[in-house]
N, C-alpha and C positions, 0 to 999 in steps of 0.2 A: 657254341654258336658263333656269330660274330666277334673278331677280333677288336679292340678299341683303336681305331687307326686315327695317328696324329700327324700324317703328312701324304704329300702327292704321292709319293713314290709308293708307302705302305696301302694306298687304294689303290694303284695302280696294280699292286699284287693282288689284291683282293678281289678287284673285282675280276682278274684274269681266271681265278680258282669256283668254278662253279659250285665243284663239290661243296666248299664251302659254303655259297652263298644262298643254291636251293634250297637247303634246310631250313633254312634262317627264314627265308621267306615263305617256307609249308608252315612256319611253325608260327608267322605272323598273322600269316591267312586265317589258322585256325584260331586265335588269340581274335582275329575279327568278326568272327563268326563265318569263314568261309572253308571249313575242313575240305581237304580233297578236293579244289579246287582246280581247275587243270591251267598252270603255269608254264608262260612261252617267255621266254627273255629277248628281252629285243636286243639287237646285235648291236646297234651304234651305238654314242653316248660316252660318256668319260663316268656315271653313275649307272648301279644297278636299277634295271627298268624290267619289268613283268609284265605282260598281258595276264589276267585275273580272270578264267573262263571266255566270256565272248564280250564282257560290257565293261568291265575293269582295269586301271594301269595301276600298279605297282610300284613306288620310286621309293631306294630308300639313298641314306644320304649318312658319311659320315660324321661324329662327332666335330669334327673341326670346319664343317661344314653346313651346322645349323641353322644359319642365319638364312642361308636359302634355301633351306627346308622350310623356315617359318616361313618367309618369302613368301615363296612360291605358291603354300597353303592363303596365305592374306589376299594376294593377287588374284588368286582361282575365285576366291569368295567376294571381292570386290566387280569383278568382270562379271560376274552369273547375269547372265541374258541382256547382257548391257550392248554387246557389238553385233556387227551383221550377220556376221559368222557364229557358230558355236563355240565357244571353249569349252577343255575340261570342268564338270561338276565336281567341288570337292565332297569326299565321302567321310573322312576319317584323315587326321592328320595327329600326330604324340611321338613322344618317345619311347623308344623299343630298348634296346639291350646294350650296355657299353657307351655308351653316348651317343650310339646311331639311330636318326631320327629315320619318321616315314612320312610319304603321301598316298595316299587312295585318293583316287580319281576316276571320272569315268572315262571310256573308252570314247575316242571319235570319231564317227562312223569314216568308212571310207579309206583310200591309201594315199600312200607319201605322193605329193604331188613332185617332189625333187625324184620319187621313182617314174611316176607316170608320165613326168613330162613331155619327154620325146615319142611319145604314143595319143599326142594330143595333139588334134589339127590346127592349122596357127592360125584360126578363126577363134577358137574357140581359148586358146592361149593368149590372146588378146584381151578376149572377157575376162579369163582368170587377173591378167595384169590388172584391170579396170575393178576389181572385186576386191585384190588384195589394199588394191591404195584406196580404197574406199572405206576398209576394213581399219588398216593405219591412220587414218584421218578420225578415225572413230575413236579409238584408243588414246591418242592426241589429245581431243574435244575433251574427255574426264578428267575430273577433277582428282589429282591425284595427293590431293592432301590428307583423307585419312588415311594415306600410306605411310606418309611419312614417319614416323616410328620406324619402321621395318625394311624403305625401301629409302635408297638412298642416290647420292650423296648430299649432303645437306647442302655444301657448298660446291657450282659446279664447275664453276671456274678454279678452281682450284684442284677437283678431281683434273681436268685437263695439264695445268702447271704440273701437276706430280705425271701424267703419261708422256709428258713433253720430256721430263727427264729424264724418264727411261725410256725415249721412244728409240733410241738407237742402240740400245741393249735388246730389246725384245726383238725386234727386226735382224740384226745379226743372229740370235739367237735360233730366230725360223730357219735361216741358211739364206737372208736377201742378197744377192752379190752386191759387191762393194763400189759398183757402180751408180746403184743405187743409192747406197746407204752415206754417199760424200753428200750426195744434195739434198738427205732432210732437212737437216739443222736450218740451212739458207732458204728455203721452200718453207719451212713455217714459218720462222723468221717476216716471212714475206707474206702471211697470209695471219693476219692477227684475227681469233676471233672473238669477235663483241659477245658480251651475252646478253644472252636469250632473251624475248621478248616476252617469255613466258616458259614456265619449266611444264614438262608433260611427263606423261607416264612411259617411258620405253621400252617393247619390246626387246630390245638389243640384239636380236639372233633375228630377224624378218628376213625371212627366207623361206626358199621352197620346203626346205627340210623339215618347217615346222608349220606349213599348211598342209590340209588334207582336202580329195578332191574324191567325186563318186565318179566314177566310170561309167555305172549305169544310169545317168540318170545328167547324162549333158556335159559332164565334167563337172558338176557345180562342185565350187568349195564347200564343203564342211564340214573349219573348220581350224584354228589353231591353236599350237600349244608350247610349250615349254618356259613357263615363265618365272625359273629361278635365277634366269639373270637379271631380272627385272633391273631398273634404275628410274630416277626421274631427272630429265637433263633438258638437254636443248633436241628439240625433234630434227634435225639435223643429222642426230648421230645415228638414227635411225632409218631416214633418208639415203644417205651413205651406203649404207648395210644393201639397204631395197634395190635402188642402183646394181652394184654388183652382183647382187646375190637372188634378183628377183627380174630386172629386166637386162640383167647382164652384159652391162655396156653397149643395149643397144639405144641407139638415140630415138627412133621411134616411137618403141615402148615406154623411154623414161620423160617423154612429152606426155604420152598418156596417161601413164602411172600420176602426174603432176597436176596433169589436167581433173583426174578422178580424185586425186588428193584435198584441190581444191587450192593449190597457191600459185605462187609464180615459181618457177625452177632458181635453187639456189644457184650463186655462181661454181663452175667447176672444181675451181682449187679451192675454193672453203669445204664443198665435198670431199674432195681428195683428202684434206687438211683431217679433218673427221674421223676418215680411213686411216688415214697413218696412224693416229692417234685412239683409235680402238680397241677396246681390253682385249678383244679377240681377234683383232688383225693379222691377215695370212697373204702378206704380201705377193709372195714367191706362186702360190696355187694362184692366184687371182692373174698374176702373169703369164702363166701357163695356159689358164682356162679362157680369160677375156681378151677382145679385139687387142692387137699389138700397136702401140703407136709408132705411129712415122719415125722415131727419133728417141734413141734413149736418156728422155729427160721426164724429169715430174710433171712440168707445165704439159708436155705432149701428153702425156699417161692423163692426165686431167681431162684432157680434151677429149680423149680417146673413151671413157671411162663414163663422164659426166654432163658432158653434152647429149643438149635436147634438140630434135627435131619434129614437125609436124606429123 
């Protein structure tokens, strides 16, 4: 069955190897009471993910990776019918074979709305904006202290001190040009941030990719998921993520988004600030994909990025 895998690159082969991994997973199914199950692997993802017949997901998770297995199982069960939207229901969550752990969860009805997006009238793309930051405000508002065991960092400003000094390892790393990568150091430098006024529960991935929308039925969301990045920090870092990745440096939408959130719009370079300093930052796509500023500078990139309009 399953190999005991103790690094990136050992999952990175594993999860490439199907042959490998279907059995594992026919043979968990039936260990759940689900024999002959009819099993779809979903294509994206950096972990093995399943559809489980028509109502089911599947996630399993290496050994050296268990802490957001547990995660992710604590979170599903703390969220159950808490937010606007549906999250996954947890079903069954333990450990399996070699020290690779699992989650059962339910299916969400509906598709990727990062698939459907461009086939949604910008009426109704509007409402989704106004749905999800309504959704993130929810999230926000709990109280996220029975997590704490499981969900972290304990200290947040200090999670930040440690990304701040590799933030220019990890950005070279993506491939950022070097044009770039002169004016972090002086750009954060320049944008000190205070903490938090209050630590919240974070999605960290708020994105299309991790909402789901019906087609039949208005577009309404419902619907999100993937919560083994979870964290509890400054809502900000979240913020950040939303901006890019949900109203896409349009200024419009991220007055709306703000507006449905419920606060006042942070200033631009503390976002920006946010973004650079992100576990999952992808500078170079974000370049590629979002509005270009006037001028190859951070300040412009902020503006470009993080600015709200009515």
């Amino acid at each position: 069955m399953l190999p005991s895998v103790d690094t990136v690159d050992e999952l990175n082969w594993v999860v490439r190897d199907e042959a490998l991994l279907r059995p594992a997973a026919q043979d968990l199914c039936a260990q759940l009471g689900l024999p002959g199950a009819r099993l779809v692997r979903f294509e994206d993802g950096t972990l093995p993910v399943y559809s489980v017949g028509e109502s089911l997901v599947l996630k399993l998770y290496p050994g050296f990776e268990a802490a957001r297995a547990i995660r992710e199982a604590r979170v599903l069960s703390h969220l159950r019918d808490r937010l606007p939207v549906p999250t996954p229901r947890l079903q069954a969550a333990d450990l399996y074979k070699n020290g690779w752990r699992y989650v059962l969860m339910s299916r969400l009805p509906g598709v990727s709305l990062a698939e459907a997006w461009h086939r949604i009238p910008v009426a109704d793309q509007d409402r989704i904006v106004t749905e999800a930051a309504e959704t993130l405000a929810a999230l926000h508002a709990l109280d996220p202290g029975p997590l704490t065991d499981v969900v972290g960092p304990a200290d947040w400003n200090r999670f930040l001190a440690v990304q701040q000094a590799k933030v220019l390892r990890h950005h070279r790393a993506g491939g950022l040009a070097e044009t770039w990568l002169e004016q972090i150091p002086d750009f954060l430098r320049s944008v000190p941030l205070a903490a938090p006024e209050r630590r919240v529960l974070l999605h960290t991935e708020f994105m299309l990719e991790h909402l789901t929308v019906d087609p039949h039925d208005g577009w309404r969301v419902t619907g999100l998921f993937d919560f083994e990045p979870a964290m509890i920090g400054d809502p900000a870092y979240d913020l950040a993520v939303a901006a890019l990745f949900v109203t896409h440096g349009d200024a419009r939408r991220l007055g709306r988004f703000y507006k449905a959130y419920g606060r006042t719009p942070h200033a631009p370079r503390e976002l920006l600030a946010h973004a650079l300093l992100h576990a999952y930052s992808d500078l170079p796509w974000c370049l590629r994909e979002l509005p270009a500023p006037p001028r190859p500078r951070l300040d412009d990139l902020a503006e470009a990025w993080f600015a709200t309009s009515n």
